[in-house]
C-alpha positions as CSV (number, residue, x, y, z in Angstrom):
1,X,139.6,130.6,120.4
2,X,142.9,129.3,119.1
3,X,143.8,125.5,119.1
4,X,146.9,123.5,118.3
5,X,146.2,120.1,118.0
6,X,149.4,117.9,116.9
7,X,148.8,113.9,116.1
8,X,151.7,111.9,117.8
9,X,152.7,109.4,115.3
10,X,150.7,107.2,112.0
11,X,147.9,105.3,112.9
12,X,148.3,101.3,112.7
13,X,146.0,101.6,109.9
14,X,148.5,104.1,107.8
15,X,146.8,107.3,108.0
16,X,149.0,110.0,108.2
17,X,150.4,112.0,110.9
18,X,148.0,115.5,111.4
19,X,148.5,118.7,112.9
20,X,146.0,121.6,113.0
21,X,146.1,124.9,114.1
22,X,143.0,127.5,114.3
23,X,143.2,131.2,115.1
24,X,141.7,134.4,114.1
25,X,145.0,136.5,112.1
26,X,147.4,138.8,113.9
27,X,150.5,139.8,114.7
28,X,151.7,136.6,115.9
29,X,150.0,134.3,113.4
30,X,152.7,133.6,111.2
31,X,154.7,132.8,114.1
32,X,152.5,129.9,115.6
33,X,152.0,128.4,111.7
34,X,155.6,128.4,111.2
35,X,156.4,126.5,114.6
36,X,153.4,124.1,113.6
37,X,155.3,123.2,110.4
38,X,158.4,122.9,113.2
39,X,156.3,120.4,115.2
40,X,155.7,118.8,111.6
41,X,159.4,118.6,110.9
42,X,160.1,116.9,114.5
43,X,158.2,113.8,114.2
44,X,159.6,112.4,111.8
45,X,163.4,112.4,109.2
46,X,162.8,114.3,105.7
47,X,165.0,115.6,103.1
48,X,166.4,119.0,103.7
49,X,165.5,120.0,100.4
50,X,161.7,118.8,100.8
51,X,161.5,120.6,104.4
52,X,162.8,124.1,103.1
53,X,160.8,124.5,100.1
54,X,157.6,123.0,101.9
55,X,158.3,125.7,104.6
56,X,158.3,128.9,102.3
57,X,155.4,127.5,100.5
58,X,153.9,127.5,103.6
59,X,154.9,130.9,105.1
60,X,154.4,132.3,101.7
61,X,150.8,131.7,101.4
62,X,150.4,132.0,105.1
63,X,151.7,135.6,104.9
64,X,149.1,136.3,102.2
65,X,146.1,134.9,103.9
66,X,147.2,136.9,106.9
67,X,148.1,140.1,104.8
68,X,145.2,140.1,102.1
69,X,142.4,137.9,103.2
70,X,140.8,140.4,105.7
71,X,141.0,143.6,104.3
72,X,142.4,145.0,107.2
73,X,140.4,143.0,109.8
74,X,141.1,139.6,111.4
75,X,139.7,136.5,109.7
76,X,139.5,132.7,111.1
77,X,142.0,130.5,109.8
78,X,142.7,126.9,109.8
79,X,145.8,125.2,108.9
80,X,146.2,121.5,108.7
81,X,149.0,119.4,108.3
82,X,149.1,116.1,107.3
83,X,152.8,114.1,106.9
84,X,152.3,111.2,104.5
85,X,154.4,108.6,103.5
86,X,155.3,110.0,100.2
87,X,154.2,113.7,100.4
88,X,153.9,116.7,102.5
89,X,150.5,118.3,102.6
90,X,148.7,121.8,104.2
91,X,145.7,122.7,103.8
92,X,144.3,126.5,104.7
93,X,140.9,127.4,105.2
94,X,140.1,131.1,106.0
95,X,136.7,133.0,106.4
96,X,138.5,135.8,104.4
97,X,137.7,138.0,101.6
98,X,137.8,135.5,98.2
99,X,141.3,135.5,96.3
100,X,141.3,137.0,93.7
101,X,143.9,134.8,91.6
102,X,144.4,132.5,88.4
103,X,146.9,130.1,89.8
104,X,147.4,129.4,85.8
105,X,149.2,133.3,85.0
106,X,151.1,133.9,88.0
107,X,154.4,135.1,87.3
108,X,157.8,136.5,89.5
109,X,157.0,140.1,89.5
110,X,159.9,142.6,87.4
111,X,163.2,142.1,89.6
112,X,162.7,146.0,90.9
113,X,159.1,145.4,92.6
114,X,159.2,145.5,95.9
115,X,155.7,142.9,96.4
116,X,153.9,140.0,94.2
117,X,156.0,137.6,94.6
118,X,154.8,135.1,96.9
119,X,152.4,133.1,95.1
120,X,155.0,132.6,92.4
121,X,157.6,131.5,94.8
122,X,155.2,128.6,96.5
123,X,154.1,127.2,93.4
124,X,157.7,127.1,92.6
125,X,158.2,125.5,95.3
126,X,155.5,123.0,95.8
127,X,154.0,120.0,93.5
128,X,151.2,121.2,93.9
129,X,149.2,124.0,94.7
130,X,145.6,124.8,94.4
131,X,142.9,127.1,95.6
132,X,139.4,127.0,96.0
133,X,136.2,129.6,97.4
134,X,133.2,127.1,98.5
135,X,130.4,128.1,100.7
136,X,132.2,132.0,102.2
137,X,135.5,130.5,102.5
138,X,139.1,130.3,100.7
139,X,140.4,127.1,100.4
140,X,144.3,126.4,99.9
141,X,145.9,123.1,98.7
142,X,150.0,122.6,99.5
143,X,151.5,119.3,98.3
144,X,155.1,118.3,98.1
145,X,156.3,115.0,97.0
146,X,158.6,113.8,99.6
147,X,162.7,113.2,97.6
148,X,162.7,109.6,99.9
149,X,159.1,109.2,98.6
150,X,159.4,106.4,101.2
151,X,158.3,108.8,104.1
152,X,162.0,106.6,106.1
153,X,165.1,108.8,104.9
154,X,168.2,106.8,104.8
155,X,166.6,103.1,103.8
């Protein structure tokens, strides 16, 4: 069963502003992540610079997860976003085959290949990005430091 659960606004309390999204992969995954990070991008002003490269870190590793982690079957993902005062953050968790990947060595593939390059362009992208296999599932880390770093463009 597929859920999209959006938070309205911050808490009194400061926490940040959440967005979650769970489905098993197919043809129209991609699709509902990307207008999750939309809904993300709604509620509140950011810097057109921190929105794009946030977004293809996003659809980059959400392309793999959908691509790679199943081995040609679906798997369960979760994606949650979280808008914070002074960073952007997802976090995917799949039931997917493990990744096989050293964040460390990756590297933009020769300028003729045709594949490989989306891990290196999200961690170009972000400040951040880490991944983790705990307990039969792939973990995914996305942080980028917000330009305003005040989470209110324009003050």
């Amino acid at each position: 069963m597929a859920t999209d659960a959006p938070s309205d606004s911050q808490s009194s309390d400061g926490a940040p502003c959440r967005w979650e999204l769970s489905a098993p992969t197919s043809e129209g995954t991609l699709d509902r992540i990307m207008d999750l990070v939309a809904e993300m991008f709604a509620a509140e002003e950011l810097d057109e610079s921190d929105r794009v490269q946030f977004e293809i870190a996003v659809a980059e590793i959400a392309a793999n997860i959908i691509e790679h982690a199943g081995r040609e079957r679906a798997v369960s993902v979760t994606l949650t976003l979280e808008l914070h005062p002074d960073r952007l953050e997802a976090v995917f968790v799949d039931d997917g085959a493990p990744a096989r990947v050293d964040l460390r060595s990756v590297e933009l593939p020769d300028a003729l290949a045709e594949r490989g390059r989306g891990l290196a362009i999200a961690l170009a992208a972000l400040d951040e990005l880490r991944y983790r296999r705990q307990a039969g599932t792939n973990r995914w880390l996305l942080v980028c430091h917000r330009s305003d770093a005040s989470g209110q463009s324009g003050q």
